[in-house]
C-alpha positions as CSV (number, residue, x, y, z in Angstrom):
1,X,-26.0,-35.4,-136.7
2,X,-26.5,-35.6,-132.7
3,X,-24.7,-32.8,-131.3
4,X,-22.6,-33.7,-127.8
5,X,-20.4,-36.3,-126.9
6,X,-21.5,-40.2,-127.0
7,X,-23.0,-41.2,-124.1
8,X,-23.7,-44.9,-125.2
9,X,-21.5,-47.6,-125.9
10,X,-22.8,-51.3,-127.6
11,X,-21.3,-54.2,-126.1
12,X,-20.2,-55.2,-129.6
13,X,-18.4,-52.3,-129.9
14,X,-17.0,-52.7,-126.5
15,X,-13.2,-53.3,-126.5
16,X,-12.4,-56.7,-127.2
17,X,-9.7,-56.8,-124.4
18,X,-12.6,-56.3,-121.9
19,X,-13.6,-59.9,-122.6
20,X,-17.2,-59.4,-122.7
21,X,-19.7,-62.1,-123.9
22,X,-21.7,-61.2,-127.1
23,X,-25.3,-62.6,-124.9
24,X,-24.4,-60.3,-122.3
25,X,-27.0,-57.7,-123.1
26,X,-27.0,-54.9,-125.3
27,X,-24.7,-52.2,-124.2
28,X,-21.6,-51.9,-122.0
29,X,-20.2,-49.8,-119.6
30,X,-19.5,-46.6,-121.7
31,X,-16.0,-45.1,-119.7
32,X,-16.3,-41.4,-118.9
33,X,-13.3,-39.0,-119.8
34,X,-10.4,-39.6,-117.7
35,X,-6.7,-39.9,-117.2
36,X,-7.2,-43.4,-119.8
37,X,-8.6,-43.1,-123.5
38,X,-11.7,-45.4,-123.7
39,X,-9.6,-48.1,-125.6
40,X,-6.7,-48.0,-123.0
41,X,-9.2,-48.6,-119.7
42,X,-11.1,-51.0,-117.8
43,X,-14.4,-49.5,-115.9
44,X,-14.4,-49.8,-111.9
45,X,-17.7,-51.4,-112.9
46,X,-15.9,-54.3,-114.7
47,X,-13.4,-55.0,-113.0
48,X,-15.6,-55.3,-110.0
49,X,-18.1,-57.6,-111.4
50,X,-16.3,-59.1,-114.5
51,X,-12.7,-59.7,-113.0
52,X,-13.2,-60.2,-109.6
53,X,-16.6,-61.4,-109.1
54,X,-17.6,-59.0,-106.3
55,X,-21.3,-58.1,-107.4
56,X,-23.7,-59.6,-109.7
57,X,-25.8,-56.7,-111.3
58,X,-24.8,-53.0,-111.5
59,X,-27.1,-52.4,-108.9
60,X,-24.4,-54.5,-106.9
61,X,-21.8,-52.6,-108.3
62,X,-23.2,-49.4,-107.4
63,X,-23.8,-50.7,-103.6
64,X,-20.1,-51.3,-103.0
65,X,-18.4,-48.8,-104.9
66,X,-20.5,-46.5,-102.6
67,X,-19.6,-47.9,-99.7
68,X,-16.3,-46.0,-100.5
69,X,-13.8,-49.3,-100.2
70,X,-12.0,-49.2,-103.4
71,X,-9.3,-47.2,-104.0
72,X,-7.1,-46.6,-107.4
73,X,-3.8,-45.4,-107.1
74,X,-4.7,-44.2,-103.4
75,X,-7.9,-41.8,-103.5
76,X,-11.4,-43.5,-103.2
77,X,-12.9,-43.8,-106.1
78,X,-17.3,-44.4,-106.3
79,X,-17.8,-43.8,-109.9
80,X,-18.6,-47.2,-111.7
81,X,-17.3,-45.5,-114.7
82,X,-14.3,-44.6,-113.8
83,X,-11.0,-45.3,-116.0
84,X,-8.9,-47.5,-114.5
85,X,-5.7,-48.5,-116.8
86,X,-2.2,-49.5,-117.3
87,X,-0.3,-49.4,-114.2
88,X,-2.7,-47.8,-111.9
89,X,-2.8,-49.8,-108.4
90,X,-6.4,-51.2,-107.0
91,X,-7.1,-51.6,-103.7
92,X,-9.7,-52.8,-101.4
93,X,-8.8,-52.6,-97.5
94,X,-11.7,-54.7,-96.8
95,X,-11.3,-58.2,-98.4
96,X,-6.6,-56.8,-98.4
97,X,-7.0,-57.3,-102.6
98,X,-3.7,-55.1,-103.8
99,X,-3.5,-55.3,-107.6
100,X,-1.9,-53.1,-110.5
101,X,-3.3,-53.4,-114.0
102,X,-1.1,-54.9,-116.2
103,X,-0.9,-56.7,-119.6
104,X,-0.9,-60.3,-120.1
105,X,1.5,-61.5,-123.7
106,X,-2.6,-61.3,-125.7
107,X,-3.0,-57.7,-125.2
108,X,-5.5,-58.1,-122.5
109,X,-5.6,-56.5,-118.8
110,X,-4.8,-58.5,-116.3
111,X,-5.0,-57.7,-112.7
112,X,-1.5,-58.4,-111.0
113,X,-1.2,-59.1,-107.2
114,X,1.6,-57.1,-105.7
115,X,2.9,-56.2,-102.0
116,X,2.7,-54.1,-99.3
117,X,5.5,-52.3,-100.7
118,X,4.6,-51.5,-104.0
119,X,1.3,-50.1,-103.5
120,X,2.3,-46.9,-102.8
121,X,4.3,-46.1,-106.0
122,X,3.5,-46.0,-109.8
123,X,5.6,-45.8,-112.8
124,X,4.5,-42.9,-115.4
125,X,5.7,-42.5,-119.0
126,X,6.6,-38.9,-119.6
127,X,4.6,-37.9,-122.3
128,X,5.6,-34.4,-122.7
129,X,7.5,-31.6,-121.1
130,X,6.9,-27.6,-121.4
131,X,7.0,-25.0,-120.3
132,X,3.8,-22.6,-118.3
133,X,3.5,-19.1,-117.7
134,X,6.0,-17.4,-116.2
135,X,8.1,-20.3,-117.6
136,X,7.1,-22.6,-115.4
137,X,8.3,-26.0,-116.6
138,X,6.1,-29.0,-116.1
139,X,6.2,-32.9,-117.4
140,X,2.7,-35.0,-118.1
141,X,2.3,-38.3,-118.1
142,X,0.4,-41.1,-119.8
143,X,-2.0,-41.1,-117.2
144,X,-2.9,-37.0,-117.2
145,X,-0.9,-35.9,-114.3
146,X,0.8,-32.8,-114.8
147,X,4.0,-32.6,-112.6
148,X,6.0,-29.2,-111.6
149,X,9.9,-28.9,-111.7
150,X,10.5,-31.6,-112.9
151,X,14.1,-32.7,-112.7
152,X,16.3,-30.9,-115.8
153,X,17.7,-33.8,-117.2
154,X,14.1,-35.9,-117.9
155,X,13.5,-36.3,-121.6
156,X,10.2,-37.4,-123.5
157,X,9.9,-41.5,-122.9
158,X,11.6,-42.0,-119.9
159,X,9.7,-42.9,-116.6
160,X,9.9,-41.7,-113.7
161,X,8.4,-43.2,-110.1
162,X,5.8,-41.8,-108.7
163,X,5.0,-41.6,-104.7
164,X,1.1,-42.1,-104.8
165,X,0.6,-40.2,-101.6
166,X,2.3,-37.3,-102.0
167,X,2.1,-36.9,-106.3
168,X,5.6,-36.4,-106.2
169,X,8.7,-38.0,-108.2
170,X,10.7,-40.3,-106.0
171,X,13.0,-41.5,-109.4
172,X,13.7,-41.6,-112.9
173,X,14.9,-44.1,-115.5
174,X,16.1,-43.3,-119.0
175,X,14.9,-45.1,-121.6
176,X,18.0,-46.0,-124.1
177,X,19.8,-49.4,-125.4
178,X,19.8,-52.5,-122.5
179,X,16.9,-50.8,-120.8
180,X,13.9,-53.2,-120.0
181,X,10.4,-52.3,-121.2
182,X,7.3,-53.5,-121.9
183,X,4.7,-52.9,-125.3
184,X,1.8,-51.6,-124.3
185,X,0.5,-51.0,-127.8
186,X,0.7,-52.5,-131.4
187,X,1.2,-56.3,-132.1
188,X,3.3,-57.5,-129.7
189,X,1.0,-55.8,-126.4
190,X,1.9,-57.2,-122.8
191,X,5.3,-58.5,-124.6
192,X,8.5,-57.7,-121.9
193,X,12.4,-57.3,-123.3
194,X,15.6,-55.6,-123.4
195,X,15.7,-52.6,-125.8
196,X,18.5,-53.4,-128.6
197,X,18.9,-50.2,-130.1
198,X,16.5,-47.3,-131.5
199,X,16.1,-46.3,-135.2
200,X,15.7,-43.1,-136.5
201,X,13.5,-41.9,-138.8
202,X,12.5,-38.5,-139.2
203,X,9.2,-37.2,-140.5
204,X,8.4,-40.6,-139.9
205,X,7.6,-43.1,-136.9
206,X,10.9,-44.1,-134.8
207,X,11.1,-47.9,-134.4
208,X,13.0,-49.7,-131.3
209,X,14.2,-53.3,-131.3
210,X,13.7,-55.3,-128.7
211,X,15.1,-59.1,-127.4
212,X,12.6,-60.8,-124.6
213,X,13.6,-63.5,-122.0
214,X,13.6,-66.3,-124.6
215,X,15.8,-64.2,-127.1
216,X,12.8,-63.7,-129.5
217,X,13.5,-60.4,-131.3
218,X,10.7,-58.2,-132.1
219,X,10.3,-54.2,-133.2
220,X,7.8,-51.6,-132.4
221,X,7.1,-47.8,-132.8
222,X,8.8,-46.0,-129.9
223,X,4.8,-44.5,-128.7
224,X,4.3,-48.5,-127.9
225,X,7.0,-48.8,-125.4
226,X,6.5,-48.3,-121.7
227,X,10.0,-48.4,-120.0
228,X,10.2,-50.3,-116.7
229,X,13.7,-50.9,-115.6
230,X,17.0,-49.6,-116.1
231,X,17.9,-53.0,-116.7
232,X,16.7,-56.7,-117.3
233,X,17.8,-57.2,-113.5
234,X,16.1,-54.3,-111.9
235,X,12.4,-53.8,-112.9
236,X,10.8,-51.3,-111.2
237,X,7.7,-53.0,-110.6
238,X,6.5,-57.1,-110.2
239,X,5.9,-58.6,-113.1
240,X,3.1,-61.1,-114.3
241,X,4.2,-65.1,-114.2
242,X,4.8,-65.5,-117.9
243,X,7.3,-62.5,-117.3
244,X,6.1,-61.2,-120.8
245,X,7.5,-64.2,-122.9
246,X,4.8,-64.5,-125.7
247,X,4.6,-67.9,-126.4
248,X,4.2,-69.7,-130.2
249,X,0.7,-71.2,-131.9
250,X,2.1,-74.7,-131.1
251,X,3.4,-73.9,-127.1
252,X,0.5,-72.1,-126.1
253,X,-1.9,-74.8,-127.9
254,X,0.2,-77.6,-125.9
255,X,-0.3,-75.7,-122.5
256,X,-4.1,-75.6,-122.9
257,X,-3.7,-79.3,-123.5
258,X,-1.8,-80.1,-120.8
259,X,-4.4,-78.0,-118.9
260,X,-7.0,-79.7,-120.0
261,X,-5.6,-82.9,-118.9
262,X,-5.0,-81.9,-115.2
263,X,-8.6,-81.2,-115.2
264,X,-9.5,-84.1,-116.2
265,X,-7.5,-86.4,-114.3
266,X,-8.8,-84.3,-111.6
């Protein structure tokens, strides 16, 4: 066997929520190590050539990148490989694009417009919380920050705000019964509800219930749920325009329809 990390990465192989065309060429972007896992992320390069149509080539890609006018959650970033995922904010101060990466209802990444006033703060899912040395207790996060003192009462799964400029924790929300969430793995990714209640199962996966907008229930394991709100009617963050309502086979084939239509009267 090859000794080292991969350094490669075949565009079949690629993702299949990166949306890549099989004709394409041969490889894909391969994402270096970063704060996102290489099936969680989208490449700078991709998103500035695939999603928003900025450069042609990677050539092109390379030119504006290092031109230093894109920024992800604040600090300028130039590596086209760089990890960009799930509620990190992009920003480009020349063309005045502010976006967050979201999920649409399919599981794919979407890049959601947002406001002035959101594009200093992120939400982070507390992934863990120790202790250092000298007992020095830290939390991390889903997207590999490691924050100091946190606040006593956070537990594992709850999310707290983050202020982008300054790394630190503005505020917190608990994740229990009739807060909102959103899946951002398993069947039902990019799906948005109101968390029913939370079984137990020890040595075992925990499984949460959840009820969306339409009153469709669903379930998930409690790793897949990304809490966003402390209620329905307080989400800390914009959401897409389908407000994570999955629609059925027959709906969503009737809105391509009716799609296809406009077009054509057109």
């Amino acid at each position: 066997m090859t000794r080292g990390p991969k350094k490669h990465l075949k565009r079949l192989n690629a993702p299949s929520h990166w949306l890549l065309d099989k004709l394409g060429g041969i490889y894909a972007t391969r994402p270096r190590a970063g704060p996102h896992k290489l099936l969680e992320c989208l490449p700078l390069a991709l998103i500035v050539k695939n999603r928003l149509k900025y450069a042609i080539t990677g050539r092109e890609v390379n030119m504006v990148l290092k031109q230093r006018f894109l920024k992800v959650d604040g600090r300028v970033r130039t590596d086209p490989k760089y990890p960009a995922g799930f509620m990190d904010v992009i920003t480009i101060e020349k063309t005045g694009d502010k976006f967050r990466i979201l999920y649409d209802t399919k599981g794919r990444f979407i890049l959601h417009k947002i406001k002035e006033e959101e594009v200093k703060t992120k939400l982070c899912k507390v992934k863990k919380i120790a202790y250092g040395a000298k007992r020095r207790p830290y939390l991390s996060t889903h997207d590999g920050r490691t924050i100091g003192y946190p606040d006593p009462n956070l537990k594992k799964h709850d999310t707290v705000v983050v202020d982008t400029e300054t790394g630190k924790v503005k505020e917190w929300v608990r994740f229990k019964p009739g807060c909102l969430v959103m899946c951002v793995g398993g069947a039902n990714v990019g799906r948005v509800g109101e968390v029913i209640k939370r079984e137990r199962h020890p040595g075992s996966f925990d499984i949460v219930h959840i009820k969306d907008a339409a009153d469709s229930k669903f379930a998930t394991r409690l790793e897949n749920i990304f809490c966003i709100g402390a209620s329905v009617y307080k989400p800390l963050v914009s959401l897409p325009k389908d407000k994570g309502v999955k629609l059925s086979t027959v709906e969503d084939r009737e809105k391509k329809l009716d799609t296809i239509m406009k077009q054509q009267r057109a």
